[in-house]
C-alpha positions in Angstrom: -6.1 23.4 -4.4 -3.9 23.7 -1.0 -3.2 20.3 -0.1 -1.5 19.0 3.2 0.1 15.7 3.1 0.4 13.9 6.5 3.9 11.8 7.2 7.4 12.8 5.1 8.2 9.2 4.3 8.7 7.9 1.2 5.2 8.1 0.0 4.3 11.5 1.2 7.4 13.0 0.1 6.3 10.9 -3.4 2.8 12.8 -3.3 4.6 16.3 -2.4 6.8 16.0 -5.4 3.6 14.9 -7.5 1.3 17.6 -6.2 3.2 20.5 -5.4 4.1 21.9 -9.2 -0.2 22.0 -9.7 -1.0 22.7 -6.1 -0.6 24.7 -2.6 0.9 21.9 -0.8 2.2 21.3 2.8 3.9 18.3 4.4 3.4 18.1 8.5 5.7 15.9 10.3 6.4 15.9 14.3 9.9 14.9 13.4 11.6 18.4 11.4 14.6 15.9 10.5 12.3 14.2 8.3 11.2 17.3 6.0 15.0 18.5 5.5 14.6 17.4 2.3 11.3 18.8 1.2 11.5 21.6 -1.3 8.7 23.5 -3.3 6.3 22.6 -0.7 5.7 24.5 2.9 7.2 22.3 5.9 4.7 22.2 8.9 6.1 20.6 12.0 2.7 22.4 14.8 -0.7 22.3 14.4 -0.7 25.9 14.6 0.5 25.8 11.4 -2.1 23.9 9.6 -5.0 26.4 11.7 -3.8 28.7 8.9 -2.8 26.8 6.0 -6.8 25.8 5.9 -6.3 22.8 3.6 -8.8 21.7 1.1 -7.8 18.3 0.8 -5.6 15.7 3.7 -3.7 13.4 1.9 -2.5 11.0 5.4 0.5 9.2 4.4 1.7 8.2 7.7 2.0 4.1 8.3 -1.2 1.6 9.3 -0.5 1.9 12.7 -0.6 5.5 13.2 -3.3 6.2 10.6 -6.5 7.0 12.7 -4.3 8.5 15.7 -3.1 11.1 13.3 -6.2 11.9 11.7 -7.8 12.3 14.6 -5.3 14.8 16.1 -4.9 16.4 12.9 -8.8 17.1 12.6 -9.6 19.5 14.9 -7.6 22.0 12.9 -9.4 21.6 9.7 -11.7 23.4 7.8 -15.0 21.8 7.7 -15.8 21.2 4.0 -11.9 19.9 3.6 -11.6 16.1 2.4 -10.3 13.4 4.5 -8.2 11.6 2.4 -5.4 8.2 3.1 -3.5 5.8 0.6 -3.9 2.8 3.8 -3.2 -0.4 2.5 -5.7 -2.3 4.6 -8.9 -0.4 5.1 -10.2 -2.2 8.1 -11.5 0.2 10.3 -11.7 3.4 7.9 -15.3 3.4 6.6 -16.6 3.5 10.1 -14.0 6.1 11.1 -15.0 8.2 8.0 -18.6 8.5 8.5 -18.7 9.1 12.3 -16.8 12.1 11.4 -19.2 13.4 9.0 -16.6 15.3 6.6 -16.3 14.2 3.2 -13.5 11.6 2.2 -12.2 9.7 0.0 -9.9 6.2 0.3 -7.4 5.0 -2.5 -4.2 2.4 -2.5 -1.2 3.0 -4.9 -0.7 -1.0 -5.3 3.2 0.3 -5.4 6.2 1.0 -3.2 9.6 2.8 -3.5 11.4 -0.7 -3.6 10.0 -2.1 -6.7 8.3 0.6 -8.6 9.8 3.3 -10.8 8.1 5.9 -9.8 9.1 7.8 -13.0 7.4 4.8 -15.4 4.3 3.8 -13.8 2.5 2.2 -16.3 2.5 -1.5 -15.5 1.2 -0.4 -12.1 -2.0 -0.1 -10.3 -4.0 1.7 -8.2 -7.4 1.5 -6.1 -9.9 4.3 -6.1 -12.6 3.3 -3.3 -16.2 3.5 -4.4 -17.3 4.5 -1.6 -16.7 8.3 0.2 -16.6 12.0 -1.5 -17.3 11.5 -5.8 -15.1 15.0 -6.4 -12.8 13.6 -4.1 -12.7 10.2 -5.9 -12.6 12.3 -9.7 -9.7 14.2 -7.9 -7.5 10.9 -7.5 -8.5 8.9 -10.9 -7.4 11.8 -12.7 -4.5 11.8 -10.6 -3.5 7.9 -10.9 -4.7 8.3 -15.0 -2.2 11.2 -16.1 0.5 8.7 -14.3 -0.5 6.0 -16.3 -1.4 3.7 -13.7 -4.4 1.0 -14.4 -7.2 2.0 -11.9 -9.6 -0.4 -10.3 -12.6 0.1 -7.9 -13.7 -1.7 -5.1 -15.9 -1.1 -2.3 -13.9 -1.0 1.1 -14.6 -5.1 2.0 -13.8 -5.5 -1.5 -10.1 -3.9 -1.3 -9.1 -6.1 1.5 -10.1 -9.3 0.0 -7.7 -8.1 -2.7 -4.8 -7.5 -1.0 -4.9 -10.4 1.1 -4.8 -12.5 -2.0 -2.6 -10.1 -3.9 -0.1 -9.1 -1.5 0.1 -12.3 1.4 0.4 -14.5 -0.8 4.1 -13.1 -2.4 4.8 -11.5 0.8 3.9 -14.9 2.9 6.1 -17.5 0.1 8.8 -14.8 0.4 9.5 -15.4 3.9 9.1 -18.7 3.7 11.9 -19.0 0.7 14.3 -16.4 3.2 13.7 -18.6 6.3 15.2 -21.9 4.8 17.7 -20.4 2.1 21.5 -20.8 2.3 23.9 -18.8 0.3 25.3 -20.5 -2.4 28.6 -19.9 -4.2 27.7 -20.8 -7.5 23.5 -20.0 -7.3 21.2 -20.5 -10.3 19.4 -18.0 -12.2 16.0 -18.9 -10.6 17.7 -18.7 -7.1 19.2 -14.8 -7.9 15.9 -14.0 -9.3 14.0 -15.0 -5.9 16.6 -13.8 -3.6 16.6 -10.4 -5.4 12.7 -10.4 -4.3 13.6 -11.1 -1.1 15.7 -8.6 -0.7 13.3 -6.0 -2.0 10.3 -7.5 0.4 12.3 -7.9 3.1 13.9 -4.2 2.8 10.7 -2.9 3.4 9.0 -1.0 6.3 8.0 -3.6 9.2 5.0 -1.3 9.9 4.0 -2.0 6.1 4.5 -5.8 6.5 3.1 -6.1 9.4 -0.1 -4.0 7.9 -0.1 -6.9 5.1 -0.1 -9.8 7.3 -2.1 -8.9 10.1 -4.9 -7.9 7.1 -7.9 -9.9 8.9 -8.1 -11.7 5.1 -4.5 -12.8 5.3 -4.7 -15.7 7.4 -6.8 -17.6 5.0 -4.8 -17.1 2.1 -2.1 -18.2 4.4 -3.8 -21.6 5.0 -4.3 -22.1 1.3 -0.5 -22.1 1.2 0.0 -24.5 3.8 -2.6 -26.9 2.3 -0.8 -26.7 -1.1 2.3 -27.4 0.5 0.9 -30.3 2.6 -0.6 -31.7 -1.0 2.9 -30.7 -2.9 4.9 -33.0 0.1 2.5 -35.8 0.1 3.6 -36.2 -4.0 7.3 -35.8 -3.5 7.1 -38.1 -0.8 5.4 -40.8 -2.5 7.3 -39.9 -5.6 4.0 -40.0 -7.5 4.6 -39.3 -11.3 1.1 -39.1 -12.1 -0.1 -37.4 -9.3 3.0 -34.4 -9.8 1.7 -34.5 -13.7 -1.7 -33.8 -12.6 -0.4 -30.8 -10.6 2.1 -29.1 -12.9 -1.2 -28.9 -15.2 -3.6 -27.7 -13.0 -1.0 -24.9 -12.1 -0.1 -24.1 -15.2 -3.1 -23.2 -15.9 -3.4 -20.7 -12.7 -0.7 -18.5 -14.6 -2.2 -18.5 -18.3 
């Protein structure tokens, strides 16, 4: 199959050097600094280029913001039986985008990043196969995500948000919180190393990929069920309520059976 991948960041340069042993593949990429390190793979840095590479599936791994604005320069030079194709991990916006185009398509989300992940041992990870969109375009990608070993879940395109506000706010939001009041300590616990390492690792990422997290029209109720937690968790230290901080280490111990 001749596939073009869109953006050579660090996921499309992940799905180049996953697809281009099987596949025709191409990466395009205004910036030619950006695809020095490509190999096995054309480099495309005009349009022109993609006119004749007539790819049969779009793989668009540029950020959030630049998602639809790329797609829709990038579409005029396609044939018009190829398959849309992005890895976005908020969706709002993409079913309607999809089927005013009328091409076939297909959504997923690789529920990992270059920070944390392995990308040689994927196994504990996960990844999202939309429900909606292309079916050979969604047997395409589960095949692809299985022969990694990644668990695979489907969810309509409402349904995928929901999840990542709750699965990805949440960490990301208590992360901040823990690097906005921290101070470096000479002699820090294990607990403390373990959370500033996480830190480190959310905080290193892309601000276009944090900002895509928080700004997730889910995320700001998961948010408020933080601060209403907190408010609850204050009101027991305060009163140093015994009972009351009993009855809470319970319930939340049971959140993480």
């Amino acid at each position: 199959m001749r596939i073009l991948i869109l953006g050579a960041g660090k996921m499309g340069s992940f799905f180049v050097d996953l697809l281009s042993f099987d596949h025709e593949t191409a990466v395009y990429d205004i910036d030619a600094k950006r695809l020095r390190f490509m190999y096995n793979t054309q480099r495309f840095t005009s349009l022109e280029e993609i006119d004749d590479f007539k790819p049969e599936l779009v793989i668009n791994a540029v950020t959030l913001k630049y998602t639809l604005d790329v797609f829709r320069t990038v579409i005029p030079h396609l044939p018009p039986e190829c398959i849309l194709s992005d890895i976005a991990s908020v969706k709002t916006g993409l079913k309607e985008f999809y089927e005013a185009q009328g091409m076939r398509y297909v959504s997923t989300h690789p529920m990992f990043g270059p920070t944390f992940a392995n990308l040689g041992a994927l196994s504990n990870e996960n990844a999202i196969v939309i429900t909606e969109g292309d079916y050979m375009g969604r047997i395409f990608f589960r095949d692809l995500y299985s022969r990694l070993g990644l668990h695979i879940c489907e969810y309509t395109f409402d349904e995928h948000d929901e999840t990542v506000a709750y699965s990805l706010s949440i960490p990301f939001v208590s992360t901040f919180v823990f690097a906005a009041v921290m101070k470096h300590q000479d002699a820090p616990g294990t607990t403390f190393k373990r959370h500033l390492k996480i830190a480190r690792g959310v905080l290193g990422e892309d601000d276009c990929l944090l900002r895509e997290i928080l700004f997730n029209p889910r995320t700001g109720g998961q948010v408020a069920n933080i601060r209403d937690e907190l408010k609850q968790l204050l009101e027991i230290i305060d009163n140093k309520d015994e009972a009351a901080l009993n009855a809470y280490l319970q319930r939340i111990r049971q959140n993480i059976k």
